[in-house]
C-alpha positions in Angstrom: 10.2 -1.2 2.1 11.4 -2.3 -1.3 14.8 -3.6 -2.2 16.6 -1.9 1.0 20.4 -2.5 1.4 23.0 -1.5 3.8 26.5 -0.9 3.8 28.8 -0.9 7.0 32.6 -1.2 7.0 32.9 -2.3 3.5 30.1 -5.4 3.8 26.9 -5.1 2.7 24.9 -6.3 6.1 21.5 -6.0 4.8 20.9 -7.3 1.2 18.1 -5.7 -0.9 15.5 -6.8 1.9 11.4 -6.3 0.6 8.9 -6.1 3.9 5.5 -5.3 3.8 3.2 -4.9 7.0 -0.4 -4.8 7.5 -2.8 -2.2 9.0 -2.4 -3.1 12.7 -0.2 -6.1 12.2 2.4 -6.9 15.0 5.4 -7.8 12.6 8.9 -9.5 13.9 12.3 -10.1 12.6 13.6 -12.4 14.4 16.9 -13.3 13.5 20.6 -14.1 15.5 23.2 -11.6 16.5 24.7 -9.7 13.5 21.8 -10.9 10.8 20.6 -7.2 9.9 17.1 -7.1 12.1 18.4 -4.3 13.9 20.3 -2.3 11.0 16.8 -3.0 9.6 14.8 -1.8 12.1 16.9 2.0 12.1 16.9 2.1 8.7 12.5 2.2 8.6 13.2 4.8 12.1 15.8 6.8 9.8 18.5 6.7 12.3 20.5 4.6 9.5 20.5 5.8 5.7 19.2 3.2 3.3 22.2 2.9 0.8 19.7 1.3 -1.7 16.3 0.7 -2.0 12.7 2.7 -0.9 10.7 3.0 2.8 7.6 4.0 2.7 4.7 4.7 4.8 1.3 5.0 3.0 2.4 5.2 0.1 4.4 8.4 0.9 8.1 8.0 0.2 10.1 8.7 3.7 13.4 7.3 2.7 15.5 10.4 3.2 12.8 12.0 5.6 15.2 12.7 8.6 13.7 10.6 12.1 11.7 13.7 13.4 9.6 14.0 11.1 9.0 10.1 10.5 5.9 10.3 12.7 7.3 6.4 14.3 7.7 6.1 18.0 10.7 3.8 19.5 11.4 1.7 22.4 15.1 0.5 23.2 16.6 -2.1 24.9 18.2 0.4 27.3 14.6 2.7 28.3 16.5 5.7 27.4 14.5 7.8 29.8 16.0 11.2 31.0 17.0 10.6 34.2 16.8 14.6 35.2 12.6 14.2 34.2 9.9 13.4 35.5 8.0 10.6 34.4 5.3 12.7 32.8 8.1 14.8 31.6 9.7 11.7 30.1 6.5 10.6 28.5 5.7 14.4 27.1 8.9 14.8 25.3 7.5 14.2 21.8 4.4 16.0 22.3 6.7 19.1 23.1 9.0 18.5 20.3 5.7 18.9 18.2 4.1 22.0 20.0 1.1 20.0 21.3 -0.5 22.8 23.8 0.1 22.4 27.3 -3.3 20.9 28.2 -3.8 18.7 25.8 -0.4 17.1 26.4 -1.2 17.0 30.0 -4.5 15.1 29.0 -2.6 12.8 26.7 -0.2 12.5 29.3 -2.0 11.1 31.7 -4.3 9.0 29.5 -1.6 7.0 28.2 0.1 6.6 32.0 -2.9 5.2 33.2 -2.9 2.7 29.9 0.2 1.6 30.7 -0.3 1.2 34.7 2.0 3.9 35.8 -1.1 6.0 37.1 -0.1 7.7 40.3 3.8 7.9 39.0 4.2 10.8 37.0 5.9 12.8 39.2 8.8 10.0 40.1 12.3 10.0 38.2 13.4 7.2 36.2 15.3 6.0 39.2 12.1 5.7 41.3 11.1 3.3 39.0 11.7 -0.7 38.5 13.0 -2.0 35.2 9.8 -3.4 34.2 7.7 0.2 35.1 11.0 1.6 32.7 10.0 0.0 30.2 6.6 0.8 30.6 7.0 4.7 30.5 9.3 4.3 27.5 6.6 2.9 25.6 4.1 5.9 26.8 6.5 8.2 25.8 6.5 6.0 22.0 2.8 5.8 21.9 1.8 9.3 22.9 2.7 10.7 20.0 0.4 8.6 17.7 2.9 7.1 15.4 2.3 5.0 12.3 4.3 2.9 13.5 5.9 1.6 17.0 9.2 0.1 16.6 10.7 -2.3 19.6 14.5 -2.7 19.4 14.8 -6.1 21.7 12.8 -4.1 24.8 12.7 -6.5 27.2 16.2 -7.7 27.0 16.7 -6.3 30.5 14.5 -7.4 32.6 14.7 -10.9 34.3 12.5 -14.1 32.6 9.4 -13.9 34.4 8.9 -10.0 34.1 9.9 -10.5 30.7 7.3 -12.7 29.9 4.2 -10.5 31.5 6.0 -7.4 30.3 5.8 -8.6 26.6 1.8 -10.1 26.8 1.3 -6.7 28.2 2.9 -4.9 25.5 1.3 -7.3 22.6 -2.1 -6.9 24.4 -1.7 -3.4 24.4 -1.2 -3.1 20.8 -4.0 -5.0 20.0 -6.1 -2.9 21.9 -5.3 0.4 20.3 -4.5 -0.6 16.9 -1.0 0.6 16.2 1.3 -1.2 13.4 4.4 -2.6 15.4 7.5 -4.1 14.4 9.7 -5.6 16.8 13.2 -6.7 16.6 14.5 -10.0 18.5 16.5 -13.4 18.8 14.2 -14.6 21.3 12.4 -17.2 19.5 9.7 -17.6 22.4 8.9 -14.2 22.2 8.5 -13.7 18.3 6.2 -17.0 18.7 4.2 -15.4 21.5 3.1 -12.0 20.2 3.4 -12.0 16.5 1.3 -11.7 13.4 3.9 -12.4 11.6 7.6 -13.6 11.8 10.5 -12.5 9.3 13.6 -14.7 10.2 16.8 -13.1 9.0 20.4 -14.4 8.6 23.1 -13.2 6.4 21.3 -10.2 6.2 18.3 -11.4 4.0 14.8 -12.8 4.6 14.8 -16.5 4.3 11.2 -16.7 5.7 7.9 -14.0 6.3 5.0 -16.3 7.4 2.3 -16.7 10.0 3.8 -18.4 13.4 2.7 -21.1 13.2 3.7 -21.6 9.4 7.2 -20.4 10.4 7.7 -23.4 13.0 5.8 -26.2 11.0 6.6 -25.7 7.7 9.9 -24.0 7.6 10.8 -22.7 4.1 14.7 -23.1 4.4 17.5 -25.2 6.8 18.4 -22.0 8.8 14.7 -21.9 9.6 14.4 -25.2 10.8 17.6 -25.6 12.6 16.9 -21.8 14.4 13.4 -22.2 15.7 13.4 -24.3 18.3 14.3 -28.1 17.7 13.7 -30.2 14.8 14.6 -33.8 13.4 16.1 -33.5 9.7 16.0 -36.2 7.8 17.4 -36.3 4.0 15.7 -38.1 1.2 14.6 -38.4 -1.7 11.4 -36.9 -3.7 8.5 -39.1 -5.2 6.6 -37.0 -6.6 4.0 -34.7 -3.9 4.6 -34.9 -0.7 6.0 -38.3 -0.3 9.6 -38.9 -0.2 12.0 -41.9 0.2 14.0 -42.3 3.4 16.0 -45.1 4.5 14.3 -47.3 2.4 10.9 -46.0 3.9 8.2 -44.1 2.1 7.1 -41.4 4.5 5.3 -38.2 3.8 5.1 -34.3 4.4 3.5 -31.3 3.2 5.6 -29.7 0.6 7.1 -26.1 1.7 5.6 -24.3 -1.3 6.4 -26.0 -5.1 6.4 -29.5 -4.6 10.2 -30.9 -5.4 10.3 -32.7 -8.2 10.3 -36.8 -8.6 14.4 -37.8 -7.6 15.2 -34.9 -6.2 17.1 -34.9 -2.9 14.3 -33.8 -0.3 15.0 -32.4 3.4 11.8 -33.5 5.3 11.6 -31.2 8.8 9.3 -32.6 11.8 9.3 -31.5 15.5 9.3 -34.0 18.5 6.3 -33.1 19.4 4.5 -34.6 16.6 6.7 -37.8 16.1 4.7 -40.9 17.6 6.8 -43.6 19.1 4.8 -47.3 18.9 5.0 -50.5 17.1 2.1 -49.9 14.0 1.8 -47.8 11.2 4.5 -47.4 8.1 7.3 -45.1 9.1 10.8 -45.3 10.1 12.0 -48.3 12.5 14.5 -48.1 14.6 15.8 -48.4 18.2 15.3 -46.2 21.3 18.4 -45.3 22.3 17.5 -43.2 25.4 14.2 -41.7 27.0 14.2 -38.7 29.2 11.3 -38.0 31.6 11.2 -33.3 31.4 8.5 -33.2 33.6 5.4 -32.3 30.7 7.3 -34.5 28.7 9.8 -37.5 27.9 12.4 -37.4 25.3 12.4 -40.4 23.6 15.6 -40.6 21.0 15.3 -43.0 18.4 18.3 -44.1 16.3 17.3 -45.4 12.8 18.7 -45.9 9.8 18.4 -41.8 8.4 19.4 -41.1 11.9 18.4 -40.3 15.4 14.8 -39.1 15.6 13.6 -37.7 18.8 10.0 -37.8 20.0 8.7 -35.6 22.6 6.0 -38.1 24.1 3.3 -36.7 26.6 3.9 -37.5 30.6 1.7 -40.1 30.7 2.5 -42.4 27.6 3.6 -45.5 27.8 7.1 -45.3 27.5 9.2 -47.2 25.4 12.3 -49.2 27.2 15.9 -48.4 25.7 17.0 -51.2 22.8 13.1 -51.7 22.1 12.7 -51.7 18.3 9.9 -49.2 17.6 8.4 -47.3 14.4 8.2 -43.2 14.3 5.6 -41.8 12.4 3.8 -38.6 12.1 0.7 -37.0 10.1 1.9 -35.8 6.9 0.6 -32.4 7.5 2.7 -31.9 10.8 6.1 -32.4 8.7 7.4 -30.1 6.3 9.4 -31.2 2.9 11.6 -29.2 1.1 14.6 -28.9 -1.2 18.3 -30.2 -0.3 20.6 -27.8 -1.1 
């Protein structure tokens, strides 16, 4: 999709967004409540017009192509099963739609049941069926129709934390295993981490990041980023030239988040707790621990210095410092991310 906007109630909620995915990629926007991921998402199923912009799906233009005939299979938050069907029924509703013969829908049918474990169920109602085992027909009844792409609207949203967790490997697993380009749509930071190829965070209705995992956490591009995925010390400075900055009268390095901020200009440098080391050698910032937590895998070690509080998330078994000891934080340049100040 290419410059896609959207309109609702007089605000533009999705602002002249460009996404790309790959053959086979599982793609996420990630994003909070009221950022556009979802406005997004049924825009690309055609449930939403685009009031701007192009979708399209090798290279074929599909941005007034009504949903039916999109060739995309969904799966909701809320299963959306019939409950009046039967589970095969359920799962056989597209194939039907598209006068697929009755034995070869049967076949299909049942091959896809048994790829999702609901084997031996076909003949149940949706009321027979747990929230997790739901989930899993709706996602038959997407995939049996061989879409080009699979779109998840926040699907495991209903089902308690541990299924949740085993649901969505199974899901990410399964798309691996048979190839199909998915997109899913969340606020679940976890999750997006867990199964993605790639993460778009939103906000405001734009992109402020498309990156590898990984990329996305370490080396966030922008201070919605940083301050969404999970937790991050932020500490302002100011640019040297490359990746090493000025802070608190201390030279410290990162790894630049793309063009390298030029010499005096005020610098954001971004680094998690789990990389910050908490001892008494090396050139970074001093300060004093303030407090130390023991989390069970962890201990939270807070540091107050003179850019402010830095917190550490040590490993069970380190030696821990005591509060009011004066300590140095440091960290490998290429675990900390510098960028910009707006």
């Amino acid at each position: 999709m290419s410059g896609v906007r959207k309109v609702l109630g007089g605000k533009e909620v999705v602002s002249a967004v460009d996404l790309e995915t790959e053959p086979g990629e599982f793609l996420t926007l990630l994003g909070p409540s009221g950022c556009g991921k979802t406005t997004t998402l049924n825009m690309i199923a055609g449930h939403l017009a685009a009031d701007g912009g192009l979708i399209e799906v090798d290279g074929r233009d599909i941005t007034t192509v009504p949903p039916h005939r999109r060739s995309m299979g969904m799966v909701f938050q809320s299963y959306a099963l019939f409950p009046h069907l039967t589970i095969a029924d359920n799962v056989a509703f597209g194939l039907r739609m598209r006068k697929v013969g009755a034995a070869e829908r049967r076949r299909r049918v049942a091959d896809m049941l048994e790829l999702v474990g609901l084997d031996g169920m076909a003949g149940r109602h949706p009321r027979q069926l747990s929230g997790g085992q739901q989930q899993r027909a709706a996602l038959a009844r997407a995939l049996v129709i061989q879409p080009d792409l699979l779109l998840l609207d926040e699907p495991f949203s209903n089902l308690d934390a541990q299924l949740r967790v085993r649901l969505r490997d199974e899901v990410a697993a399964l798309q691996r295993r048979i190839g199909t380009t998915a997109i899913l749509v969340t606020h679940d930071q976890e999750e997006a981490l867990a199964v993605s190829d790639r993460i778009a965070v939103m906000a405001g209705g734009v992109i402020h990041q498309l990156d590898r995992p990984q990329e996305i956490y370490l080396r966030p591009a922008t201070d919605f980023v940083a301050q969404f995925i999970g937790e991050v010390n932020a500490l302002d400075g100011t640019a040297l030239g490359g990746g090493a900055c000025e802070i608190a009268g201390r030279t410290v390095a990162a790894t630049p988040a793309g063009e390298p901020p030029a010499k005096g200009a005020a610098v954001r440098v971004y680094v998690r707790p789990e990389v910050v080391r908490v001892g008494h050698d090396g050139d970074g910032l001093r300060g004093t621990v303030r407090e130390t937590r023991f989390l069970g895998s962890r201990i939270r070690c807070v540091v107050a210095t003179p850019a402010g509080e830095v917190t550490a998330a040590l490993p069970y078994d380190a030696a821990v410092p005591q509060e009011g000891e004066e300590v140095t934080c440091t960290w490998r340049p290429s675990d900390a991310s510098l960028a910009a100040r707006a």
